[in-house]
N, C-alpha and C positions, 0 to 999 in steps of 0.2 A: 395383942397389946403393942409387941413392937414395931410390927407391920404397919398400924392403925398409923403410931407414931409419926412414923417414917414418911406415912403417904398426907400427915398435916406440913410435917415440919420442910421436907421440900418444898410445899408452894409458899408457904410462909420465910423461910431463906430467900426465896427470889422475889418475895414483896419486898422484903428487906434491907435487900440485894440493892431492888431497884428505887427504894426509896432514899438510898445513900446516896447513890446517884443522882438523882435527883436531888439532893438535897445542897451539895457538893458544886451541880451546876447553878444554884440557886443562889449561894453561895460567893461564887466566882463572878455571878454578874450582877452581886448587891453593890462593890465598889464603883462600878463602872456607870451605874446610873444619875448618879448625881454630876459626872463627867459628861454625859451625851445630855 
C-alpha cells in the first residue's frame, strides 16, 4: 500500500510541480500582453 503510494504520488508531485510552473509563467506574462 505504501509503495503503491509512493510510486502514484511522485509522478503526480511533478505534474504538480510542473503545472505551478506553468501556471506561474502564465501568470507573469498576462500583464505584459495588453502592453506589446
Amino acid at each position: 500500500m505504501t509503495a503503491r503510494f509512493a510510486d502514484l504520488a511522485r509522478p503526480l508531485a511533478t505534474v504538480v510541480a510542473a503545472f505551478t510552473v506553468a501556471a506561474m509563467m502564465v501568470g507573469a506574462a498576462v500583464p505584459v500582453l495588453p502592453i506589446a
